[in-house]
C-alpha positions as CSV (number, residue, x, y, z in Angstrom):
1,X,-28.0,14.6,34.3
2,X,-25.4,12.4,32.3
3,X,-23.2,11.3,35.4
4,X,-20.1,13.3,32.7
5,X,-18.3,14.4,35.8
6,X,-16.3,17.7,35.8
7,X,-16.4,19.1,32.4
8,X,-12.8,20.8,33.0
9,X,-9.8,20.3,35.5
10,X,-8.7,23.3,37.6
11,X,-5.0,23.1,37.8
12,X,-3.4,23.3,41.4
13,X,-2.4,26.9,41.9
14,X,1.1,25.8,43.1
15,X,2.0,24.8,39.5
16,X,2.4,28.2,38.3
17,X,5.7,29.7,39.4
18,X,6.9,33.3,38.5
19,X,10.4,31.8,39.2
20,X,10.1,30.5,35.9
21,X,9.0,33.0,34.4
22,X,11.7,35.7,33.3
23,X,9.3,38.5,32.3
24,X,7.9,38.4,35.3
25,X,10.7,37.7,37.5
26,X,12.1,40.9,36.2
27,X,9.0,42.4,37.3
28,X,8.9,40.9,40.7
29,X,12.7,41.8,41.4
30,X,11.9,45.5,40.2
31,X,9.2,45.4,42.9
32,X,11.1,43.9,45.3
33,X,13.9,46.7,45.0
34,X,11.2,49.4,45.9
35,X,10.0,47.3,48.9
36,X,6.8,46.1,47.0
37,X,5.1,42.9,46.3
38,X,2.8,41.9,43.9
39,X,0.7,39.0,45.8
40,X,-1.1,38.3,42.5
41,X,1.9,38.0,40.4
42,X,1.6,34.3,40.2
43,X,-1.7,34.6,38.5
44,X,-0.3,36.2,35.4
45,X,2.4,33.0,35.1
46,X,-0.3,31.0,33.1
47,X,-0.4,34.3,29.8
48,X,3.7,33.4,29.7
49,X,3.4,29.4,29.5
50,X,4.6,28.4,26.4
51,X,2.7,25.3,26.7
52,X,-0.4,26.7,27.1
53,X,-0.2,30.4,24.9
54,X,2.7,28.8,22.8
55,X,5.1,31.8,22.0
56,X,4.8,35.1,20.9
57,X,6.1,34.1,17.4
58,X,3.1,31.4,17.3
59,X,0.6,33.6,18.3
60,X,1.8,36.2,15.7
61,X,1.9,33.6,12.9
62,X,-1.9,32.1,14.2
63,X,-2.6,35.5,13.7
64,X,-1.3,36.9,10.7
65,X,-2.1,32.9,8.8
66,X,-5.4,32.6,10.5
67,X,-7.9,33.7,7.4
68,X,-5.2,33.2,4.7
69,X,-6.9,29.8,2.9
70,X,-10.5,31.5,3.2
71,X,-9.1,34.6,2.0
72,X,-7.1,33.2,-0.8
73,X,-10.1,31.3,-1.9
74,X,-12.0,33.9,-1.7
75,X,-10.0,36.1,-3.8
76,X,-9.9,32.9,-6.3
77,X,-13.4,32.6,-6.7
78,X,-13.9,36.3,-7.2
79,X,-11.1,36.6,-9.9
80,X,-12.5,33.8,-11.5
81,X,-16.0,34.9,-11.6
82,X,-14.9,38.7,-13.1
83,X,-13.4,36.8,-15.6
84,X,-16.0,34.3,-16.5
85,X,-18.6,36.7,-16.8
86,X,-17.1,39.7,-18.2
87,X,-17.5,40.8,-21.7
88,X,-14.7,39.8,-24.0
89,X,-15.0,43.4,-25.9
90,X,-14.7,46.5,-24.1
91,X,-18.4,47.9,-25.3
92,X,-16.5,50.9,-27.3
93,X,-14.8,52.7,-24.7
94,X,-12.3,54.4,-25.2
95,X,-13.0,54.7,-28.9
96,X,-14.7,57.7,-30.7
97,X,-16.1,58.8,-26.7
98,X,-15.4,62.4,-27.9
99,X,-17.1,63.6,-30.9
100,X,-14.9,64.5,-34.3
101,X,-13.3,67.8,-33.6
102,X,-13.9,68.2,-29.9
103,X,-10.6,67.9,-28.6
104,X,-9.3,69.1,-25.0
């Protein structure tokens, strides 16, 4: 059906090294100084990539920044829409609400 070939390329496992890692080198070494190993360490190397999460100051601002335009124009279009289609007088309030003499 289309002849596309692979939609996607699944990287070589070898390319993801925990060496490289420092997060999770501290993790491994911890291990290692109880005797333990984490055999499926190396799969968590890709989450710590900077090249493929970015960093954790990107990911904060992507999240943070992610709605701001919509959101500002949004808020634009409300703002102007209050004000387009409100009254210019204020319909009496505020004035004579209380009849002459009744005072609190």
């Amino acid at each position: 059906m289309g002849g596309h070939g692979e939609p996607y390329k699944v990287p070589h496992p070898s390319i993801y090294k925990v060496e490289n890692i420092p997060k999770l080198r501290e993790v491994q070494e911890a291990l290692a100084r109880q005797g333990l190993k984490d055999p499926w360490l190396r799969n968590e190397v890709w989450r710590y990539e900077p090249s493929t999460m970015g960093t954790h100051a990107s990911r904060a601002r992507a999240f943070f920044l992610r709605g701001l335009l919509w959101g500002t124009i949004a808020t634009a279009i409300t703002v102007g829409c209050e004000y387009a289609f409100s009254s210019k007088d204020d319909h009496g309030h505020g004035h004579g609400e209380h009849a002459e003499g009744s005072h609190h």
